[in-house]
mmCIF file of the N, C-alpha and C atoms, coordinates in Angstrom:
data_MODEL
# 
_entry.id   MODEL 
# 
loop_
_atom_site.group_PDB 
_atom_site.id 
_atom_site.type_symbol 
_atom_site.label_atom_id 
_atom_site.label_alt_id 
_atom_site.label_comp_id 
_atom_site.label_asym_id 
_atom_site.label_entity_id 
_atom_site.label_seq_id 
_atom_site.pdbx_PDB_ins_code 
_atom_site.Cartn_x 
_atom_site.Cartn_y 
_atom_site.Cartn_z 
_atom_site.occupancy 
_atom_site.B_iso_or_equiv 
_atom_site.pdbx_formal_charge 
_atom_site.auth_seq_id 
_atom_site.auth_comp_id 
_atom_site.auth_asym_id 
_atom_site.auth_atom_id 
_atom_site.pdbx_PDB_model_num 
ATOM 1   N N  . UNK A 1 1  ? -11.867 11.099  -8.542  1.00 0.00 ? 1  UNK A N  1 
ATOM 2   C CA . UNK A 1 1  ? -10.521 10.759  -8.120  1.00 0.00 ? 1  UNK A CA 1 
ATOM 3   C C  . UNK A 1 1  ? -9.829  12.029  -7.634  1.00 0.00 ? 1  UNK A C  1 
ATOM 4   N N  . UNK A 1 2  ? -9.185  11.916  -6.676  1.00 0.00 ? 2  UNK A N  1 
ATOM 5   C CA . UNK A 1 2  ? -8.335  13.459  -6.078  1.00 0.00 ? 2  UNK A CA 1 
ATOM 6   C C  . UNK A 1 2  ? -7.051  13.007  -6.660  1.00 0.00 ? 2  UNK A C  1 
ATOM 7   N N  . UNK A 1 3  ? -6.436  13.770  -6.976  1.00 0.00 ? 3  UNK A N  1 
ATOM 8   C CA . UNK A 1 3  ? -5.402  14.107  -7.240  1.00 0.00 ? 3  UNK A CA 1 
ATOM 9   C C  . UNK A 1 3  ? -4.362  14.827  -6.328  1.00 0.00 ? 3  UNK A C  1 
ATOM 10  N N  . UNK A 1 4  ? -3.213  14.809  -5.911  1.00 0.00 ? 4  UNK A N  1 
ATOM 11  C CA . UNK A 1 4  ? -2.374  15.622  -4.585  1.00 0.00 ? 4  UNK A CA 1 
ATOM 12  C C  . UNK A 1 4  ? -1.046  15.638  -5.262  1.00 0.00 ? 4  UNK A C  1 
ATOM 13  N N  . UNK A 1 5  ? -0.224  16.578  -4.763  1.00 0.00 ? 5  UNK A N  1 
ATOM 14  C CA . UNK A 1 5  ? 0.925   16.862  -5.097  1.00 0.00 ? 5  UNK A CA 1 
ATOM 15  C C  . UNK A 1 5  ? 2.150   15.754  -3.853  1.00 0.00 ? 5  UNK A C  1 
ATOM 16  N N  . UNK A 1 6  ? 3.159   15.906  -4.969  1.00 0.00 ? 6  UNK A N  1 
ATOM 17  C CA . UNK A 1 6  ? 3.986   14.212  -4.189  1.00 0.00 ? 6  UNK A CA 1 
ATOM 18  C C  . UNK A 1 6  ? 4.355   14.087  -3.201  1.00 0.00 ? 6  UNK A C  1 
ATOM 19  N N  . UNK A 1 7  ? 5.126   13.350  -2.840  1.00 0.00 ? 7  UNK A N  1 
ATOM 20  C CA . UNK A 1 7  ? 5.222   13.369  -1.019  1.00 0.00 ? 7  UNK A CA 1 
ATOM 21  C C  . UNK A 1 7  ? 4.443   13.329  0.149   1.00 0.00 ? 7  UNK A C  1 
ATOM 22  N N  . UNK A 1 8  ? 3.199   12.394  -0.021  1.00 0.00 ? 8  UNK A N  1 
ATOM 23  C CA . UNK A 1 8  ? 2.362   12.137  0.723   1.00 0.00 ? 8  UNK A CA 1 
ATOM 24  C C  . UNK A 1 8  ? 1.921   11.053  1.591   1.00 0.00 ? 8  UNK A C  1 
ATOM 25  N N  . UNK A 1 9  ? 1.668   10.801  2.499   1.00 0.00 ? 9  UNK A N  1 
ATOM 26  C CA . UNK A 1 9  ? 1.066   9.572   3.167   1.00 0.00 ? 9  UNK A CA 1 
ATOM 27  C C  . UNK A 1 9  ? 2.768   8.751   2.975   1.00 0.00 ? 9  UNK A C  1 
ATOM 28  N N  . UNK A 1 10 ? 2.859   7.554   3.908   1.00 0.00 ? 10 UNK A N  1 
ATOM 29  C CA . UNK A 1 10 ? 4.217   6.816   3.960   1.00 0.00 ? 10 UNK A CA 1 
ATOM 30  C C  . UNK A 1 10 ? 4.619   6.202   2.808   1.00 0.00 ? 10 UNK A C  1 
ATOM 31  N N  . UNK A 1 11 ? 3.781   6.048   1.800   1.00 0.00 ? 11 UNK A N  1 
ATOM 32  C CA . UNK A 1 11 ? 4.126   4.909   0.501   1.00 0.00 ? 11 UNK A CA 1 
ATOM 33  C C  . UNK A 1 11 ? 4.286   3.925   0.612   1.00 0.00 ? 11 UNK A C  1 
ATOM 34  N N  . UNK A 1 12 ? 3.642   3.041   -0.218  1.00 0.00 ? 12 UNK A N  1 
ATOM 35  C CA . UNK A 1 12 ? 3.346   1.621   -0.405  1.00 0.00 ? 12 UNK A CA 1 
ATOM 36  C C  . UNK A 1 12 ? 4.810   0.613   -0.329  1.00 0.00 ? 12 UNK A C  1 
ATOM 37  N N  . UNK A 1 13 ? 5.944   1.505   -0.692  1.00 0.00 ? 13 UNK A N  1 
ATOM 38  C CA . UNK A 1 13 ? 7.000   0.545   -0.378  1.00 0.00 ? 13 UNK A CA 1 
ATOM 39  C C  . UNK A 1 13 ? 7.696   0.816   0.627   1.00 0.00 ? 13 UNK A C  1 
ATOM 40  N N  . UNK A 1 14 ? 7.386   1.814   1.525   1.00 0.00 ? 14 UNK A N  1 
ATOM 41  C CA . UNK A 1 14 ? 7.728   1.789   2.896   1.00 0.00 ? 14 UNK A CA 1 
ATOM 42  C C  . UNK A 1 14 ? 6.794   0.643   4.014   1.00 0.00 ? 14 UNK A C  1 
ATOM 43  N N  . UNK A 1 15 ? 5.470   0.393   3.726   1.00 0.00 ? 15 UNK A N  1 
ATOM 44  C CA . UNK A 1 15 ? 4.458   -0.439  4.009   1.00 0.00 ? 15 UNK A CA 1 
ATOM 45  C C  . UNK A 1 15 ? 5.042   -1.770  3.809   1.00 0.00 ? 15 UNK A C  1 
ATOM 46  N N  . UNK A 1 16 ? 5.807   -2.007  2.720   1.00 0.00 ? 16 UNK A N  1 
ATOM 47  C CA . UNK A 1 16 ? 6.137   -3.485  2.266   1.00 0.00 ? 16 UNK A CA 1 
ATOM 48  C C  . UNK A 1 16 ? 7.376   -3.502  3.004   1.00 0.00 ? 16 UNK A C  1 
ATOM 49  N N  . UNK A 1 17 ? 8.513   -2.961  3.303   1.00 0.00 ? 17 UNK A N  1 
ATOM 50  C CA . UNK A 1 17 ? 9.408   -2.996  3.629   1.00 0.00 ? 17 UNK A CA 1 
ATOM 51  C C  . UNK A 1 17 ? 9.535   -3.451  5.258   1.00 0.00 ? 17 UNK A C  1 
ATOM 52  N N  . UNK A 1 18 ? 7.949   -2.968  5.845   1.00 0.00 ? 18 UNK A N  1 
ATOM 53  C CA . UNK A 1 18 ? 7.798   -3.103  7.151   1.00 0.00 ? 18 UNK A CA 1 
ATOM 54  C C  . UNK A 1 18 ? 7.040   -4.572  7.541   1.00 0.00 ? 18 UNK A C  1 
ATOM 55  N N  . UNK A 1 19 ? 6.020   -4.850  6.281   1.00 0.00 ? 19 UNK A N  1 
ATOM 56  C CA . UNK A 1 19 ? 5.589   -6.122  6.017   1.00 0.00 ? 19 UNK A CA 1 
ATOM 57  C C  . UNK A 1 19 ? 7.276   -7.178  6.275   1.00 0.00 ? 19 UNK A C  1 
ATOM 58  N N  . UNK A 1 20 ? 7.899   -6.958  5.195   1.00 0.00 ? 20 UNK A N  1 
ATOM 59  C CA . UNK A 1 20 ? 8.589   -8.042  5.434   1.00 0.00 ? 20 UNK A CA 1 
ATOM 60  C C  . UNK A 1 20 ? 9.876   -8.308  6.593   1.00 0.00 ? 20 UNK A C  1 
ATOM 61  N N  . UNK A 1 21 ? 9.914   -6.992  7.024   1.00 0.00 ? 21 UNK A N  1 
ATOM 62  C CA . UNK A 1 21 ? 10.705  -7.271  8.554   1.00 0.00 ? 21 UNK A CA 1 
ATOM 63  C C  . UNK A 1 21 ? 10.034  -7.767  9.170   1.00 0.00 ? 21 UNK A C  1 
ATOM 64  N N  . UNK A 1 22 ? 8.574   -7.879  9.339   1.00 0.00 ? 22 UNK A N  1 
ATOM 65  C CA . UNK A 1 22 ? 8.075   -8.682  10.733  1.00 0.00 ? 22 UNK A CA 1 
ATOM 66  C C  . UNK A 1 22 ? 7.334   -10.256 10.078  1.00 0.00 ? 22 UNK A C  1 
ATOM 67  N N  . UNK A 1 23 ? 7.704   -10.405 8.750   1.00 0.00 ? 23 UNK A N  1 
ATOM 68  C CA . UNK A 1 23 ? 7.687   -11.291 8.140   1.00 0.00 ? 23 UNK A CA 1 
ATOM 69  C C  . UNK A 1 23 ? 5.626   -11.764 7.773   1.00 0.00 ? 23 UNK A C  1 
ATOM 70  N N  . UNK A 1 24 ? 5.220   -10.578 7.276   1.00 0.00 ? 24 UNK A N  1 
ATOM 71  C CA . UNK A 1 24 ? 3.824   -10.262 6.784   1.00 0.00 ? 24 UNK A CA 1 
ATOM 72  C C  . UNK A 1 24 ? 3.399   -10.736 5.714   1.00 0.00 ? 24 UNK A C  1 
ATOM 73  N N  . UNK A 1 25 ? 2.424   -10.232 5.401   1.00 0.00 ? 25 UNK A N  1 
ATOM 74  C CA . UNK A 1 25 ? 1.620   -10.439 3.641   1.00 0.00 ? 25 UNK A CA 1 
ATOM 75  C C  . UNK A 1 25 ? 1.190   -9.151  3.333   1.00 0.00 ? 25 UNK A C  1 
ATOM 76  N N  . UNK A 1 26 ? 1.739   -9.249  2.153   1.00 0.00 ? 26 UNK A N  1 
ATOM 77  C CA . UNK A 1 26 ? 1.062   -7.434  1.443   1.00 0.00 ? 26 UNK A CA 1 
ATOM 78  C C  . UNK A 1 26 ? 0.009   -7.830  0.116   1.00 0.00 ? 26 UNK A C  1 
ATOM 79  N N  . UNK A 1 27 ? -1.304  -7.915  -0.144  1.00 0.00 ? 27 UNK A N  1 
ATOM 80  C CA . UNK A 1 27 ? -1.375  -7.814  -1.019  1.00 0.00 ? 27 UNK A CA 1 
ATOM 81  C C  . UNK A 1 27 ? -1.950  -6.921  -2.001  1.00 0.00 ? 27 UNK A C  1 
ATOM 82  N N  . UNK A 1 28 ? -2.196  -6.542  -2.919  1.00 0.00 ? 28 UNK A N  1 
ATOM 83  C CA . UNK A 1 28 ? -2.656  -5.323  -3.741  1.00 0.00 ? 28 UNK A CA 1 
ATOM 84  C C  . UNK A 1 28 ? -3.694  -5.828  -5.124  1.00 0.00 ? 28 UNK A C  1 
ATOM 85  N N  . UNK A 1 29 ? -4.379  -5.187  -4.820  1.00 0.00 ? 29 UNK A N  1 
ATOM 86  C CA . UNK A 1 29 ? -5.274  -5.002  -6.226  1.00 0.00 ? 29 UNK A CA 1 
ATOM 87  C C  . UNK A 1 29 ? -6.210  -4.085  -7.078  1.00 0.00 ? 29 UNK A C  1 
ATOM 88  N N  . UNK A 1 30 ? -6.623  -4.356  -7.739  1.00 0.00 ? 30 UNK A N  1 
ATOM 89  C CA . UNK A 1 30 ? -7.125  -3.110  -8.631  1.00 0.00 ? 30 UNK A CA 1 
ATOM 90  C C  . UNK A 1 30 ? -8.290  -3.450  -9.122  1.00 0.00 ? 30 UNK A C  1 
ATOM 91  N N  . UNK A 1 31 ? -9.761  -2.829  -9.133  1.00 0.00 ? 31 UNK A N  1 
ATOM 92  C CA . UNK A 1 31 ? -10.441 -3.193  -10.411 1.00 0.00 ? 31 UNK A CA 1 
ATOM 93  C C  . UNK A 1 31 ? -11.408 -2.345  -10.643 1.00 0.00 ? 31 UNK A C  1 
ATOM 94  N N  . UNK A 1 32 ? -11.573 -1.972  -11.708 1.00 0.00 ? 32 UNK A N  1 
ATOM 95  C CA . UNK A 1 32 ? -12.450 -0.570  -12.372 1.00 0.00 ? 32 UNK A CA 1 
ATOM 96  C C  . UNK A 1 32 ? -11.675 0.224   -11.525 1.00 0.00 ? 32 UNK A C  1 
ATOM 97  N N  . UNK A 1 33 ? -12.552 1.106   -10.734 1.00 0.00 ? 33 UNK A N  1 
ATOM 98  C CA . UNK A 1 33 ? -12.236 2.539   -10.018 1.00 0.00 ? 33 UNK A CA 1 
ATOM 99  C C  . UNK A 1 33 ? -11.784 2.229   -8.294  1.00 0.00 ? 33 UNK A C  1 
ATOM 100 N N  . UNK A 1 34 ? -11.641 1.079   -8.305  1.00 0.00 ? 34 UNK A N  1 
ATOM 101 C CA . UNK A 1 34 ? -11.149 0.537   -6.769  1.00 0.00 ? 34 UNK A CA 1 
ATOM 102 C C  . UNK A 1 34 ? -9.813  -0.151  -6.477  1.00 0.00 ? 34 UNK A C  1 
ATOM 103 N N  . UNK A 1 35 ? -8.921  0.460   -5.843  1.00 0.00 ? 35 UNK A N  1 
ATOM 104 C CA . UNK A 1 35 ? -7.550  0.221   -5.306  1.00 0.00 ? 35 UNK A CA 1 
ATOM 105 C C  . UNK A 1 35 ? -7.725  -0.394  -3.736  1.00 0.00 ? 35 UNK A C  1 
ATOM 106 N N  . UNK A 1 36 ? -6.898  -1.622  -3.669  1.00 0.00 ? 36 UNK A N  1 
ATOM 107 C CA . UNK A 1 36 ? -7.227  -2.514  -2.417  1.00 0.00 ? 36 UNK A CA 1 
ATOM 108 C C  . UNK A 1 36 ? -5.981  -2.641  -2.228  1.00 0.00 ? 36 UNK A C  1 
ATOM 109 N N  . UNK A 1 37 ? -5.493  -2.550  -0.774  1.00 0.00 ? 37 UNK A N  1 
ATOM 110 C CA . UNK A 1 37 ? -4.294  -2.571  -0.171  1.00 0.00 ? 37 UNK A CA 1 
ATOM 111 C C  . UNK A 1 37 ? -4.826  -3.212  0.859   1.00 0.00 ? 37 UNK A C  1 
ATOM 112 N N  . UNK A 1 38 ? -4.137  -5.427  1.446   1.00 0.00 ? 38 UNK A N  1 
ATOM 113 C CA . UNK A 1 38 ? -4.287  -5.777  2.558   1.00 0.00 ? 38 UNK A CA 1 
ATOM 114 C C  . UNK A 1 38 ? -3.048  -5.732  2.886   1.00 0.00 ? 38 UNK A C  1 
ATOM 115 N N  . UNK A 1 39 ? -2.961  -5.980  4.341   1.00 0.00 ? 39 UNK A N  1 
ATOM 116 C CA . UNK A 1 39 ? -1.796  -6.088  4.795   1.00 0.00 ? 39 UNK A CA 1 
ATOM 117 C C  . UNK A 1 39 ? -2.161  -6.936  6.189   1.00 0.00 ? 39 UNK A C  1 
ATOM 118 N N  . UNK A 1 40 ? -1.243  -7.986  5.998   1.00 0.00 ? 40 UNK A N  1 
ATOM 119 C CA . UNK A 1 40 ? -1.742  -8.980  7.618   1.00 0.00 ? 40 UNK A CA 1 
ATOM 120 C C  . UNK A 1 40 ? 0.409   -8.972  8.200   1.00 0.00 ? 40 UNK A C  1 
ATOM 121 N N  . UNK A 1 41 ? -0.087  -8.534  9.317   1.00 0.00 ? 41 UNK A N  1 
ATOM 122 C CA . UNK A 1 41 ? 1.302   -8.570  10.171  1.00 0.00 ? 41 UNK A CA 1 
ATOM 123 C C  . UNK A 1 41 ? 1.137   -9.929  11.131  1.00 0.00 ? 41 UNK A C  1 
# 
């Protein structure tokens, strides 16, 4: 796993925020060592 100091990449609730202006789907999940981010515009 990397680790980075804060302020990086746009963030997940800037992503959602843009999802729901164009009226999208965000969804998220997790399992063991794998993080899944879809996003349908």
């Amino acid at each position: 796993m990397i680790e980075r100091g804060d302020h990086h990449g746009i963030g997940l609730l800037n992503v959602k925020a843009v999802v729901d202006k164009y009226g999208g789907d965000m969804v998220l999940s997790c399992d063991e060592n794998e993080f899944k981010a879809v996003v349908i515009l």
